[in-house]
C-alpha positions as CSV (number, residue, x, y, z in Angstrom):
1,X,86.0,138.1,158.2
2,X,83.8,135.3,156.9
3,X,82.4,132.6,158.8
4,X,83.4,128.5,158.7
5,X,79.5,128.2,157.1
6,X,79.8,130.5,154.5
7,X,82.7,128.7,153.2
8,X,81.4,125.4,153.4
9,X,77.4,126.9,152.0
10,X,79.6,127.9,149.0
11,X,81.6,124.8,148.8
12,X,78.2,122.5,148.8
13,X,76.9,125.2,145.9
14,X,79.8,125.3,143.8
15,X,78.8,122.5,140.8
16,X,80.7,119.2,140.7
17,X,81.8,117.6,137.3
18,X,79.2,114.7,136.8
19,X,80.5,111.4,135.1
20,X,78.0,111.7,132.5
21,X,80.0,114.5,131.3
22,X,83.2,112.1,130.8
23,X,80.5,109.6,129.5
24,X,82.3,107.8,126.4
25,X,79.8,106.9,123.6
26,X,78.6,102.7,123.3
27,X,80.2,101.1,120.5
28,X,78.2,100.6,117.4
29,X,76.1,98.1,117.1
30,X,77.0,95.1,114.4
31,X,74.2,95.2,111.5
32,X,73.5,91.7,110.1
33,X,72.6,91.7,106.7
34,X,71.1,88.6,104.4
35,X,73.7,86.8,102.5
36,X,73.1,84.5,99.9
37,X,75.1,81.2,98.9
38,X,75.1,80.6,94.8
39,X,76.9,77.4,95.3
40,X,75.3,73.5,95.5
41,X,76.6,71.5,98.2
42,X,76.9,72.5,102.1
43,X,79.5,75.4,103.0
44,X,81.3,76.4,106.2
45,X,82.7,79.7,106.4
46,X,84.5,81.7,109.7
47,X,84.3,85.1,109.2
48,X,87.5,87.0,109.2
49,X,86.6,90.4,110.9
50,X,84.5,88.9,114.2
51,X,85.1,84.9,114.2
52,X,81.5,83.7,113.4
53,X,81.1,80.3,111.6
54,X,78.3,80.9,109.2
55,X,76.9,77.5,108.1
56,X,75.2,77.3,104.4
57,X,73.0,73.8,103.7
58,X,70.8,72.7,100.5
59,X,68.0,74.0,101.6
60,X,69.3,77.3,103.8
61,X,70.7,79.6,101.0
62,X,70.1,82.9,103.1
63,X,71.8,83.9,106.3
64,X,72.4,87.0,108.5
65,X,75.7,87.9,108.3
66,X,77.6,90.5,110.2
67,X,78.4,93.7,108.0
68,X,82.0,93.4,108.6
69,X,82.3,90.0,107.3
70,X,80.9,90.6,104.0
71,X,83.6,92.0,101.9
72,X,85.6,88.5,101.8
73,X,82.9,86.7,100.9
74,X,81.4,88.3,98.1
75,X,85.2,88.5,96.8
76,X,84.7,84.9,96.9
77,X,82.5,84.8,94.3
78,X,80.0,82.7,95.9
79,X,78.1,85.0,98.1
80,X,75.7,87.7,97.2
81,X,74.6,90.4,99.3
């Protein structure tokens, strides 16, 4: 018949289920990518997909914008990627 220690020495050797095996993978990261505004005067547009306010002046034609805010404004017209 086995001891109390063996039992517990195999219990302590037996490997346990680490979280980093459950670990779920980090979201994407958002690329910003350079939009251009053809238009003249001052713009203000909120992108649809994550909210920003992207703010086009006279003499700022270029801006980062996030990738999934694109799409809508080049449909626009007045945007180029």
């Amino acid at each position: 018949m086995g001891c109390c220690n063996q039992r517990r020495s195999a219990a302590i050797t037996t490997p346990l289920r680490t979280a980093e095996a459950h670990r779920v993978p980090a979201p994407r990261r958002a690329v910003d990518v350079p939009v251009r505004y053809v238009g003249a005067s001052r713009v203000r547009v909120r992108g649809t997909a994550t909210g920003r306010t992207y703010v086009w002046s006279g003499g700022d034609r270029t801006l980062a914008v996030d990738q999934r805010d694109i799409a809508v404004l080049l449909r626009s017209g007045h945007f180029v990627a």
